[in-house]
C-alpha positions in Angstrom: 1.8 29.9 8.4 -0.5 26.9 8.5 0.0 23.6 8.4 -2.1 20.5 9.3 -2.8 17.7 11.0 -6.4 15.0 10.9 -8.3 12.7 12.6 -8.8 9.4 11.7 -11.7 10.1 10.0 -10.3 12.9 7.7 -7.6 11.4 6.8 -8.8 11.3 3.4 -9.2 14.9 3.2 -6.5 16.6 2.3 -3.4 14.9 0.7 -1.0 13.0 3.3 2.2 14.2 0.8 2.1 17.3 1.2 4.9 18.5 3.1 3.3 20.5 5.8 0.7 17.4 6.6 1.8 15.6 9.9 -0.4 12.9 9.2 -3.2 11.4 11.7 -3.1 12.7 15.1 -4.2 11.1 18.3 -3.4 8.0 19.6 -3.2 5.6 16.8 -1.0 9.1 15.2 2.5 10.3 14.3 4.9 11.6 16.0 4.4 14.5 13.6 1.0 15.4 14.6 2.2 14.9 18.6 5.1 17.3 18.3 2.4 20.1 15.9 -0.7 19.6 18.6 2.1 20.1 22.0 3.6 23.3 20.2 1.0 25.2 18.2 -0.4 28.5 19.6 -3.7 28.6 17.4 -5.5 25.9 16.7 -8.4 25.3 13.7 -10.8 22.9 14.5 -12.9 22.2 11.2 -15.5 19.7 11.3 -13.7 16.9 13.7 -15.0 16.0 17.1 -12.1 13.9 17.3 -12.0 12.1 20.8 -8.0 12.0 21.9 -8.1 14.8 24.1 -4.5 14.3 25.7 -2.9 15.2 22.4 -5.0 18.6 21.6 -2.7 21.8 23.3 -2.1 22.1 26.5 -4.7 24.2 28.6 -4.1 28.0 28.4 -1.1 26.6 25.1 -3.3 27.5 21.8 -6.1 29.7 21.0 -8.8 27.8 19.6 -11.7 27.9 17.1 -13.6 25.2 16.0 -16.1 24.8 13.3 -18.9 22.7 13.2 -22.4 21.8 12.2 -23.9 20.1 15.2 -23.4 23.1 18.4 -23.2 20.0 20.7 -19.7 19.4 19.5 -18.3 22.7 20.1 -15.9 22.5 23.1 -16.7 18.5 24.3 -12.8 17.7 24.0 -10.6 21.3 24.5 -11.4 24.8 25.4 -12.6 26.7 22.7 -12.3 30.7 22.1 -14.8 30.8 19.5 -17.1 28.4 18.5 -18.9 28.8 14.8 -22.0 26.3 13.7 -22.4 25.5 10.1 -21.1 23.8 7.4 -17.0 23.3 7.6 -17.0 24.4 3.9 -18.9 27.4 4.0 -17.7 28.7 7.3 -13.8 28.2 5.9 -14.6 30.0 2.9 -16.3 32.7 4.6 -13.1 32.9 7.0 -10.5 32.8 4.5 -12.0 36.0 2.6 -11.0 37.9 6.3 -8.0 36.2 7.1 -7.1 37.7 3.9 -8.3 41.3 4.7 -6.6 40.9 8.8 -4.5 43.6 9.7 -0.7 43.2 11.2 -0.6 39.7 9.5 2.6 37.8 9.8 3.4 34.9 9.0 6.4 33.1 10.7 8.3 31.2 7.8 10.9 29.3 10.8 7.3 27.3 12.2 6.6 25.7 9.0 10.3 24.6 8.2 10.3 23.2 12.0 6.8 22.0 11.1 8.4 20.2 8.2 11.0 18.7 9.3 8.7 16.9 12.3 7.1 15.4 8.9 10.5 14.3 7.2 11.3 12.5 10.9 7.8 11.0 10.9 8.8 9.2 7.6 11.8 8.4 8.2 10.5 6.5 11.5 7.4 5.4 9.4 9.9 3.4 7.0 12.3 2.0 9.7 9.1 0.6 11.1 8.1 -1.0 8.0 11.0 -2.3 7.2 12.8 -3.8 10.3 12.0 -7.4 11.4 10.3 -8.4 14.3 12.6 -10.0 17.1 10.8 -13.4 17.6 12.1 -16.5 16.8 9.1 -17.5 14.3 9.0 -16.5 10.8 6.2 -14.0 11.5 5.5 -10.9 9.2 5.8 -7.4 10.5 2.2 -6.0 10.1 3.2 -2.8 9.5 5.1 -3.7 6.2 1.8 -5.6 4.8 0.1 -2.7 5.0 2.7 -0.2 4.2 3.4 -1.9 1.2 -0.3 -1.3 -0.1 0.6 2.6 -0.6 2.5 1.8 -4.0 -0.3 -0.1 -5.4 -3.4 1.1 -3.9 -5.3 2.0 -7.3 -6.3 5.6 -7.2 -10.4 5.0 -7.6 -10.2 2.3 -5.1 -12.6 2.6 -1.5 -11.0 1.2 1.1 -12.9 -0.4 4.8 -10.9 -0.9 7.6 -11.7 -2.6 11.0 -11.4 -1.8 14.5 -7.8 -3.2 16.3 -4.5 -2.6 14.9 -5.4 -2.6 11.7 -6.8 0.7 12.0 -3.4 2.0 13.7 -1.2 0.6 11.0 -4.0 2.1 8.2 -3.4 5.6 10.0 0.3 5.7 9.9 1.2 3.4 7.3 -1.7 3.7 4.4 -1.0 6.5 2.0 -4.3 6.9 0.5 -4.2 8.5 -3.2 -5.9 12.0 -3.7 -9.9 11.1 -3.6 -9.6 7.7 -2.6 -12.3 7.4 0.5 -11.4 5.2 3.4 -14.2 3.9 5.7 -13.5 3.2 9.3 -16.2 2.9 12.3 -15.5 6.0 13.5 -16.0 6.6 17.5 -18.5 3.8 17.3 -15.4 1.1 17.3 -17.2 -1.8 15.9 -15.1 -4.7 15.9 -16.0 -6.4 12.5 -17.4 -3.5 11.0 -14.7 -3.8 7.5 -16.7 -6.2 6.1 -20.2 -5.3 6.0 -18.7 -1.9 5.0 -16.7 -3.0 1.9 -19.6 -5.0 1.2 -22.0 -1.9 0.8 -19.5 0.1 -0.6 -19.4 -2.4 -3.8 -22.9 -2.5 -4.0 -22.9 1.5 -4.3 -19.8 1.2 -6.6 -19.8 -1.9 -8.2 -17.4 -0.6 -10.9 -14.5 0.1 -8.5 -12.4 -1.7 -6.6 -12.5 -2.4 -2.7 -9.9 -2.8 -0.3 -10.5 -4.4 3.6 -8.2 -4.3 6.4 -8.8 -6.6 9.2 -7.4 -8.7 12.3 -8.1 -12.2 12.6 -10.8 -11.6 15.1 -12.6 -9.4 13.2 -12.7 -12.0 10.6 -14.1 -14.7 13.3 -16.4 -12.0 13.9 -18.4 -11.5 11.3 -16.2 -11.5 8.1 -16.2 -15.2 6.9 -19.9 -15.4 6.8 -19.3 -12.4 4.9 -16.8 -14.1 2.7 -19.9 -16.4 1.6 -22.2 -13.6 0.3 -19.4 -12.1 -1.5 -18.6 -15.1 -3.6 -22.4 -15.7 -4.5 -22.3 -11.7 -5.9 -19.1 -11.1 -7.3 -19.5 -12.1 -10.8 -22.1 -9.3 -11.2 -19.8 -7.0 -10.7 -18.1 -4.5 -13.3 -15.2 -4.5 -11.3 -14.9 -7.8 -9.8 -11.7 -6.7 -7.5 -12.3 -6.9 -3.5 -9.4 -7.7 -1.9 -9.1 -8.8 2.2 -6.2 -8.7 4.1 -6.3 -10.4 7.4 -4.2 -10.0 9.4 -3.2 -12.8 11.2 -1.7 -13.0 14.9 -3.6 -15.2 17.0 -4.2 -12.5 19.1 -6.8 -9.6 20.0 -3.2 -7.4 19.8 -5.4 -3.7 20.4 -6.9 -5.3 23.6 -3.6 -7.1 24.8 -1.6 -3.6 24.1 -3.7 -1.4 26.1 -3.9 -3.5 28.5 -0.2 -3.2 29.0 -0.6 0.5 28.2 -3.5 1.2 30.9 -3.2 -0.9 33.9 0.7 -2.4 33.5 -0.9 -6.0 32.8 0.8 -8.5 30.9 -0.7 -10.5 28.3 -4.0 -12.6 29.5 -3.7 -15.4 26.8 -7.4 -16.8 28.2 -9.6 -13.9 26.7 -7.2 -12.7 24.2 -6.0 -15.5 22.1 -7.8 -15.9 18.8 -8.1 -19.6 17.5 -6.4 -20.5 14.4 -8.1 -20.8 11.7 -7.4 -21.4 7.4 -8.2 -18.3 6.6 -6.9 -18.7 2.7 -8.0 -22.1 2.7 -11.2 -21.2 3.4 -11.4 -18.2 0.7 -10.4 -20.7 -2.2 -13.2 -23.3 -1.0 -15.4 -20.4 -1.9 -14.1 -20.4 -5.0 -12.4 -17.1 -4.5 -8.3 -16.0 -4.9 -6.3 -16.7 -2.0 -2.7 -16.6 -0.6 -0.8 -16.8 2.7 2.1 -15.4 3.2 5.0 -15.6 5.9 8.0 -13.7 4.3 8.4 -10.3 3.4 9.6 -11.4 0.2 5.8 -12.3 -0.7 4.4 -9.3 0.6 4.4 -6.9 -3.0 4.0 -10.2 -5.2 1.1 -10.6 -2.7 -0.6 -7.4 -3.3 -0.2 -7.1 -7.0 -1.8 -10.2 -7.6 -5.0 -9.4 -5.2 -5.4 -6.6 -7.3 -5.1 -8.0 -10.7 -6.9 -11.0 -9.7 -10.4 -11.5 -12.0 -12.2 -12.4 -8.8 -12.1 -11.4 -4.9 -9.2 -11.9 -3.1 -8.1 -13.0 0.5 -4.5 -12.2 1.8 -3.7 -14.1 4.5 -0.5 -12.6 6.5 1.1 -14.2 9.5 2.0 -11.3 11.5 3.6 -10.8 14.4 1.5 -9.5 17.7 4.8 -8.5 19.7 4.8 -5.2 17.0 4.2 -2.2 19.7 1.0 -0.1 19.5 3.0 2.8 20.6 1.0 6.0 20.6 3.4 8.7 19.5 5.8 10.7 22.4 4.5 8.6 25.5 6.4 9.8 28.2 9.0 7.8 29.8 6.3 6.6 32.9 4.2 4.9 30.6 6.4 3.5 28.4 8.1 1.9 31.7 4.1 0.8 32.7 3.8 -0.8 29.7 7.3 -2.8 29.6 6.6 -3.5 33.6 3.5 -5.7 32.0 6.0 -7.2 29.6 7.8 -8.3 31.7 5.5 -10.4 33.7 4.9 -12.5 30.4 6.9 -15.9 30.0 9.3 -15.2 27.4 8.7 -13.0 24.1 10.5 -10.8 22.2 7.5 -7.5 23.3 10.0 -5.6 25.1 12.3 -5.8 22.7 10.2 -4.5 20.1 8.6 -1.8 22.6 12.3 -0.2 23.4 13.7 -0.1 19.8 10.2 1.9 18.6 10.5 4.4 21.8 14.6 5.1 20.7 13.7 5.5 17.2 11.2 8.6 18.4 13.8 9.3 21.1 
């Protein structure tokens, strides 16, 4: 019986609460999608050229087709049985009609309840994330309650941009985007600083709807605060005048410092990943636009439902904490011990702490 899983881009496809979706796959995914991908024995492909080729099935584990409109694609990240060209629509309507007329057909009922249950685990991990508190002895924000917390009020017309770093982890796993609602991300071309511009367009196409950005602090030092002043000359011509930021604030380039650790065992290199601080509020309300900063989770909802009720753009400013894991999902034991070996050449910090209590949760 089928069940799915997406890439990053189609993750606005299909509904992520339906009870046979394991969410985004790869490895920014769940541990849903990892445990579907390392146990199916077909495999769709429809339209996605998605580059995480260590989570697609093992050689010689799935037979595959994939679906595409550009040939090129067919077979660039996993071997493919058969390869059709054309439009994912079409060709999946044309495929349905003889998937229906198949002969010897059947369905086994005992993969999609194991399939389902993967999903119910993946919650259940997705909300002890979100709610535990990180380990360091600041008042810090766990990121991935900020943006977990924008699921229950995310206004179903909104468009949502998000940036290249963590943000775009914590949008795949965390953000439960409402049935039509399109989320913008750069896509292989990781653009660091690319949520801005992108939101920016998007409001100029849809001027009556409102926009929502994800971004890390050096995204924002980027690109996005010059941004920030074009946005508060155009806003009040608007229909909708809503366009709420959320940066996310560490200090830190955490994507680069994390795979770092992940790829090569090296600890943090505070010289070329520390971000400078910067009044990132402070700096939205000189502009004349809505602004808050926030440190404790009990301002994290308050925080949202006033960005979006707000009669003029609005900055979020969140003081997260970088020492939250980017864990991809089911990392074997070897690299997990890579990555804490990196650790643990760093003076002090509470990042292995943080690493071990996400690896036992998926243990």
């Amino acid at each position: 019986m089928p069940v799915v899983t997406a890439s990053l881009l189609g993750k606005p496809v299909l509904d992520e609460g339906l009870p046979y979706h394991c969410g985004v796959m790869g490895h920014l995914g769940t541990t849903a999608s990892a445990e579907l991908m390392s146990r199916c024995d077909t495999l769709l492909v429809a339209g996605s050229n998605d580059p995480w080729t260590e989570f697609y099935p093992a050689p010689g584990q799935a037979r595959t087709v994939q679906i595409d409109i550009a040939a090129r694609n067919i077979g660039t990240k996993t071997t493919v049985e058969v390869g059709l060209t054309g439009d994912a629509r079409e060709t999946l309507a044309a495929l349905r009609d003889r998937l229906d007329e198949a002969p010897g057909r059947s369905p086994d009922p005992q993969w999609r309840t194991e399939v389902e249950a993967a999903v119910r685990r993946w919650h259940d991990i997705r909300g002890q994330r979100a709610s535990e508190q990180p380990l360091g002895k600041d008042p810090l924000l766990n990121p991935q309650q900020v943006v977990h917390a924008l699921s229950a009020v995310l206004p179903s017309d909104s468009l949502v941009s998000v940036d290249v770093g963590s943000c775009t982890y914590w949008y795949a796993r965390f953000v439960q985007l409402p049935p039509g609602v399109r989320g913008h991300v750069s896509g292989t071309l990781a653009s660091m600083g690319c949520a801005m511009p992108t939101a920016y367009a998007a409001k100029l196409a849809r001027p009556d709807r409102p926009v929502v950005v994800l971004a890390g602090d050096g995204a924002m030092q980027m690109n996005g605060l010059l941004e920030l002043v074009t946005v508060a000359r155009r806003w009040r011509g608007w229909a909708d005048p809503r366009f709420v930021i959320l940066v996310l604030h560490n200090g830190d380039l955490s994507e680069v410092s994390w795979e770092q650790r992940e790829m090569e065992g090296d600890p943090r290199y505070p010289v070329s990943q520390e971000v400078p601080a910067f009044p990132y509020a402070g700096y939205a309300e000189l502009l004349g636009l809505g602004a808050v900063r926030i440190d404790r989770p009990e301002q994290i909802e308050a925080a949202w439902r006033d960005a979006l009720a707000a009669d003029r753009p609005f900055l979020i400013e969140a003081l997260v904490d970088p020492d939250t894991p980017l864990l991809a999902p089911l990392q074997p034991d070897e690299k997990v011990e890579q990555m804490l070996a990196g650790i643990g050449q760093e003076p002090g910090g509470p990042a292995t702490g943080q690493l071990r209590r996400h690896r036992d949760q998926e243990a």
